[in-house]
PyMOL Python script that loads the backbone (N, CA, C, O; Angstrom):
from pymol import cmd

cmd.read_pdbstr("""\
ATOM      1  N   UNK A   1     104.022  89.216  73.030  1.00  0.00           N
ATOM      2  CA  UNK A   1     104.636  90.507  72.795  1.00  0.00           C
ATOM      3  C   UNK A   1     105.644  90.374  71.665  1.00  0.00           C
ATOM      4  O   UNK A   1     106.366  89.395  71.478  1.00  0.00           O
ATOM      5  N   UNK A   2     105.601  91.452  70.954  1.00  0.00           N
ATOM      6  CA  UNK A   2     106.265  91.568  69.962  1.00  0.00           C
ATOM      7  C   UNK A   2     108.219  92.335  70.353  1.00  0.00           C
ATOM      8  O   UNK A   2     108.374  92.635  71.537  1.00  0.00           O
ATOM      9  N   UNK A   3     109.211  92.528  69.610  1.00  0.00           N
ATOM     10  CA  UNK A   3     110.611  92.855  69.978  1.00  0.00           C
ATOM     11  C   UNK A   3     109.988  94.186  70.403  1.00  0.00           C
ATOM     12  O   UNK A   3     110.104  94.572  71.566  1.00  0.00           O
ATOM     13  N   UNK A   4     109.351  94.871  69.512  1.00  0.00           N
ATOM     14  CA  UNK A   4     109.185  96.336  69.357  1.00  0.00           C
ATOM     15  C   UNK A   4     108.400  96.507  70.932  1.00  0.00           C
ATOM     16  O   UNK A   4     108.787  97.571  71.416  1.00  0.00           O
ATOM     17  N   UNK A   5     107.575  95.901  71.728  1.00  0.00           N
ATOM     18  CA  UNK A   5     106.983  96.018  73.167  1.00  0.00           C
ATOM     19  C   UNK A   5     107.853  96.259  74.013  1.00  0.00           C
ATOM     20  O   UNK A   5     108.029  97.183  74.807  1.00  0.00           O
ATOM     21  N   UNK A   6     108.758  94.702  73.605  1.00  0.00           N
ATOM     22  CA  UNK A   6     109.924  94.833  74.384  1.00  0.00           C
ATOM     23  C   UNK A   6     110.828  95.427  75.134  1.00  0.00           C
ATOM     24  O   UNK A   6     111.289  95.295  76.267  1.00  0.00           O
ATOM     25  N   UNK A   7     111.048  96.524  73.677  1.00  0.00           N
ATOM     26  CA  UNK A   7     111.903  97.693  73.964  1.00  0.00           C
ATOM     27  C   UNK A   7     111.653  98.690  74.447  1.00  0.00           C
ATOM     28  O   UNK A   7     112.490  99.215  75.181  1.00  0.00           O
ATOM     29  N   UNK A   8     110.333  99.345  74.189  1.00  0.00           N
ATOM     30  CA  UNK A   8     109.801 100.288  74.669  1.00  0.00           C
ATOM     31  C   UNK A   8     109.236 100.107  76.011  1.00  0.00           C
ATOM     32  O   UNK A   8     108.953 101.143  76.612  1.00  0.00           O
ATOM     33  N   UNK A   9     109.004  98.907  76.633  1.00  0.00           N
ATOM     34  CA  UNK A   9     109.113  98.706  77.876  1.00  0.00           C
ATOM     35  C   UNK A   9     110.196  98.649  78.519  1.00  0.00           C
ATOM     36  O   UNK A   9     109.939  99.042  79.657  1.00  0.00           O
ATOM     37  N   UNK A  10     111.825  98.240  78.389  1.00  0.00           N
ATOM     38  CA  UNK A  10     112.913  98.579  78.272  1.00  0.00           C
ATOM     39  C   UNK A  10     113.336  99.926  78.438  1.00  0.00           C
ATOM     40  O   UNK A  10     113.705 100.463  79.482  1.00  0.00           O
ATOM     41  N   UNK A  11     113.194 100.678  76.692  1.00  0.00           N
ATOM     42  CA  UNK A  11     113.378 102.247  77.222  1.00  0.00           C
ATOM     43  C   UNK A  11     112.858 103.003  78.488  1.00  0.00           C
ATOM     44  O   UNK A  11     113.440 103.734  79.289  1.00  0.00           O
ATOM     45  N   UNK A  12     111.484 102.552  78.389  1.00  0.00           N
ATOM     46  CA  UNK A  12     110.885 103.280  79.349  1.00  0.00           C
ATOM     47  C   UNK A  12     110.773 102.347  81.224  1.00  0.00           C
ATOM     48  O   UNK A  12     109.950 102.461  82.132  1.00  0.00           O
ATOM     49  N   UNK A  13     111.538 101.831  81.133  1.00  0.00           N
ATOM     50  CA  UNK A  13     111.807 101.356  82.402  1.00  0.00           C
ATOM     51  C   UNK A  13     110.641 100.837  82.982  1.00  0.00           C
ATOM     52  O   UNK A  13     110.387 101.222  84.124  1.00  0.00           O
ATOM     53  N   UNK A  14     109.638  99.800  82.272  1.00  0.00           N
ATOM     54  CA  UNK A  14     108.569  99.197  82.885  1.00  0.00           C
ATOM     55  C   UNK A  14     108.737  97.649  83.167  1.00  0.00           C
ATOM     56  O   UNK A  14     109.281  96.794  82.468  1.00  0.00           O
ATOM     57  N   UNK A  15     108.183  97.551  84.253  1.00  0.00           N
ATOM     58  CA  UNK A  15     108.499  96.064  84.721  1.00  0.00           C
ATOM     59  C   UNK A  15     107.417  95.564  83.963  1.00  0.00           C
ATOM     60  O   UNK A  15     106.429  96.269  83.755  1.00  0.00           O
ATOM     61  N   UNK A  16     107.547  94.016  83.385  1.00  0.00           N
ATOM     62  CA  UNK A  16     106.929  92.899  82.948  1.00  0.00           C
ATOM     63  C   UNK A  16     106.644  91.694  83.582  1.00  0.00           C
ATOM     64  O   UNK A  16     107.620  90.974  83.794  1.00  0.00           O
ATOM     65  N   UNK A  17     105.475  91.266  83.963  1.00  0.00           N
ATOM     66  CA  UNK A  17     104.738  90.328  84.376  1.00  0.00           C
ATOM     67  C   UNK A  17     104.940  88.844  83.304  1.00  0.00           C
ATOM     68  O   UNK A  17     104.306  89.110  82.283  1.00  0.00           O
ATOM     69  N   UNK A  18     105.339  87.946  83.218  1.00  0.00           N
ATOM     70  CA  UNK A  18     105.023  86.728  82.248  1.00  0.00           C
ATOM     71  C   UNK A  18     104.283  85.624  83.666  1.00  0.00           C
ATOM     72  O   UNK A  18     104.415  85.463  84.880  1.00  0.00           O
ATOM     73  N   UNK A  19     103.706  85.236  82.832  1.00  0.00           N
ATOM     74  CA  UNK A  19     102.515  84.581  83.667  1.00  0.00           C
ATOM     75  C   UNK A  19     101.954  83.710  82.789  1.00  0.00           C
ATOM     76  O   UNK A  19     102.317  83.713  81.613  1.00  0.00           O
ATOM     77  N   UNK A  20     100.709  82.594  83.388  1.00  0.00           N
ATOM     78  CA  UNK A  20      99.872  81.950  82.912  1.00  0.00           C
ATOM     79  C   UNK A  20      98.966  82.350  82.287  1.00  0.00           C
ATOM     80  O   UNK A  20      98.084  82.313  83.144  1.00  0.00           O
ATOM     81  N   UNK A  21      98.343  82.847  81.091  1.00  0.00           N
ATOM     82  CA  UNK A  21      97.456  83.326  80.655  1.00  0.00           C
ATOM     83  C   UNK A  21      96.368  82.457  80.962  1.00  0.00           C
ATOM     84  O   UNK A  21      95.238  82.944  81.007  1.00  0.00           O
ATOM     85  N   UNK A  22      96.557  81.131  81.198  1.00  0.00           N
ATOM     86  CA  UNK A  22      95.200  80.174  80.554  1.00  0.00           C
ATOM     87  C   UNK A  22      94.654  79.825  82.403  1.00  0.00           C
ATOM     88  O   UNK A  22      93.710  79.078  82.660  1.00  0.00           O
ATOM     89  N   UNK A  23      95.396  80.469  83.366  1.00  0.00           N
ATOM     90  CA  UNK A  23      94.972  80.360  84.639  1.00  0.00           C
ATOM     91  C   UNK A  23      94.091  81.291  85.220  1.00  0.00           C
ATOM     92  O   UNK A  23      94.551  82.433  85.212  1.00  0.00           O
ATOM     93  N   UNK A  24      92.540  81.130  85.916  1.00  0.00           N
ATOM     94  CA  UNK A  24      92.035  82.012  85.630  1.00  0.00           C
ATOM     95  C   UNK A  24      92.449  82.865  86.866  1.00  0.00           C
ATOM     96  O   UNK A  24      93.222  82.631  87.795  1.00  0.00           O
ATOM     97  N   UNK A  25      91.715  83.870  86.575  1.00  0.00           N
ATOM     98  CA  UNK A  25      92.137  85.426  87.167  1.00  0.00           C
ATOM     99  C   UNK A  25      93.478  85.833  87.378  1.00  0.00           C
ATOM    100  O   UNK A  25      93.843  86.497  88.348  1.00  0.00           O
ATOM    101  N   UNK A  26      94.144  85.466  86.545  1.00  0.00           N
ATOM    102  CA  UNK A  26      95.967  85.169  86.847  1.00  0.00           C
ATOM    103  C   UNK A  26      96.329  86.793  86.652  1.00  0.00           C
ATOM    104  O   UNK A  26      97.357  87.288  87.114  1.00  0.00           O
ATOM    105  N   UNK A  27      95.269  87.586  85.854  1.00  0.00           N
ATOM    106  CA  UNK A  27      96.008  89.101  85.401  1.00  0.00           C
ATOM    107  C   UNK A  27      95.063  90.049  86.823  1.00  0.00           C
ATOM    108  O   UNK A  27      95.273  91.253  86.970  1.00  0.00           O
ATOM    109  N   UNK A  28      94.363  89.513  87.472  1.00  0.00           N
ATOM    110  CA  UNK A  28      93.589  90.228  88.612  1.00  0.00           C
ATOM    111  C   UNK A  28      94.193  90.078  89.775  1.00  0.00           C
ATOM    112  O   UNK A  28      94.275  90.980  90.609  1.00  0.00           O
ATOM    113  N   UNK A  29      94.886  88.371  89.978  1.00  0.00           N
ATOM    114  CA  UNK A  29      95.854  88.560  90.932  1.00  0.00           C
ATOM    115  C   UNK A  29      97.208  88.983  90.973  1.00  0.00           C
ATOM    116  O   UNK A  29      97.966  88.924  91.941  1.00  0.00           O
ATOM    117  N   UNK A  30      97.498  89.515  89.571  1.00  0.00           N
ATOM    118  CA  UNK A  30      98.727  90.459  89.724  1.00  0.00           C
ATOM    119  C   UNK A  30      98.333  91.759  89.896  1.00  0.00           C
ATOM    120  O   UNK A  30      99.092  92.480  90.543  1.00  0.00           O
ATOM    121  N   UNK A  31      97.135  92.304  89.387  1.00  0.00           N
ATOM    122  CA  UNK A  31      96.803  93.410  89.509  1.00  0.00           C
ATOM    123  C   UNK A  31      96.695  93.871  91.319  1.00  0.00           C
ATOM    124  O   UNK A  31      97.202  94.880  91.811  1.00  0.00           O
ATOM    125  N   UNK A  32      96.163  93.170  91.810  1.00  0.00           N
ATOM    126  CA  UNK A  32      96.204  93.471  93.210  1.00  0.00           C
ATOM    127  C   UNK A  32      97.530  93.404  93.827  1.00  0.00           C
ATOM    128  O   UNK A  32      97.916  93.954  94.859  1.00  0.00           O
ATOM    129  N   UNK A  33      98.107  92.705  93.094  1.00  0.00           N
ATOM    130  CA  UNK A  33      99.819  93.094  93.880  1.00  0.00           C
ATOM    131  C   UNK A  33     100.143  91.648  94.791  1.00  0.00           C
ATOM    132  O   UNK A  33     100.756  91.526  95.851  1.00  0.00           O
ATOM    133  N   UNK A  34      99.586  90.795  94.076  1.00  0.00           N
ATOM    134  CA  UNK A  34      99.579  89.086  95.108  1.00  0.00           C
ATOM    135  C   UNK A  34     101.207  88.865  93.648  1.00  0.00           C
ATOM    136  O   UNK A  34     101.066  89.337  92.520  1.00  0.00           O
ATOM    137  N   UNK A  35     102.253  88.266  93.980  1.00  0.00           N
ATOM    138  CA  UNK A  35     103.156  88.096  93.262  1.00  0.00           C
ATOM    139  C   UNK A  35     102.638  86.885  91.941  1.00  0.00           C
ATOM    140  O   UNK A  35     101.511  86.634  92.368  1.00  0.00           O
ATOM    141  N   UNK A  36     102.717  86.428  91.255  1.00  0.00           N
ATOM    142  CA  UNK A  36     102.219  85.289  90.435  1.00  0.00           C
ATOM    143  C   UNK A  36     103.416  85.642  88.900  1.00  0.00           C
ATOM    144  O   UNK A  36     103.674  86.681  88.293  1.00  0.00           O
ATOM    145  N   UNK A  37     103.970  83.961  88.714  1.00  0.00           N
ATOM    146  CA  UNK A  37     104.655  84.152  87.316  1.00  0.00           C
ATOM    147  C   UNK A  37     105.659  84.800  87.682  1.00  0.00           C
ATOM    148  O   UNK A  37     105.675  84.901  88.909  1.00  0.00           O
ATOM    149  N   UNK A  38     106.566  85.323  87.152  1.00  0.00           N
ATOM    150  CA  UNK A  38     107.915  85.810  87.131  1.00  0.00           C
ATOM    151  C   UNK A  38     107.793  87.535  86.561  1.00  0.00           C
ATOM    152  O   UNK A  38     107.195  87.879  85.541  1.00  0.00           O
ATOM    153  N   UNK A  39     108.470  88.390  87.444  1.00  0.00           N
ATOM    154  CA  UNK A  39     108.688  89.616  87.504  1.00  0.00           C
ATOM    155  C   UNK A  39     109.612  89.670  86.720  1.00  0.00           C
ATOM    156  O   UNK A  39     110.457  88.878  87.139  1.00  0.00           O
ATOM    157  N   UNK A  40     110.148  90.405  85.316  1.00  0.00           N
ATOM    158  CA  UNK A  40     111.142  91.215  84.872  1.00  0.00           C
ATOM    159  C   UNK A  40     111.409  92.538  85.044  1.00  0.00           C
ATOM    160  O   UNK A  40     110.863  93.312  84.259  1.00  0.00           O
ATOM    161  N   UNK A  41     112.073  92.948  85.829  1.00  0.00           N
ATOM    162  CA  UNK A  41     112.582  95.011  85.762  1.00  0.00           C
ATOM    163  C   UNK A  41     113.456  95.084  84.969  1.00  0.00           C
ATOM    164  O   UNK A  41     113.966  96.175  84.711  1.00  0.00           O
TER     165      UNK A  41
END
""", "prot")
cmd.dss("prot")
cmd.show_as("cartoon", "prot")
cmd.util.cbc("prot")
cmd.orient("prot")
């Protein structure tokens, strides 16, 4: 992510996922709501 994501996730009050990209299904088990990687609000 770029500063400019950043912020506009910021302004707009969206939480951010950072996670393992290279682990597989790592963005399916956040999608279901299983916790994985570190939450930012």
């Amino acid at each position: 992510m770029d500063q400019s994501a950043f912020i506009l996730a910021r302004d707009h009050h969206l939480p951010l996922h950072v996670f393992d990209i290279d682990r597989p299904h790592a963005a399916t088990t956040i999608a279901t709501g299983t916790p994985l990687g570190t939450l930012i609000n």
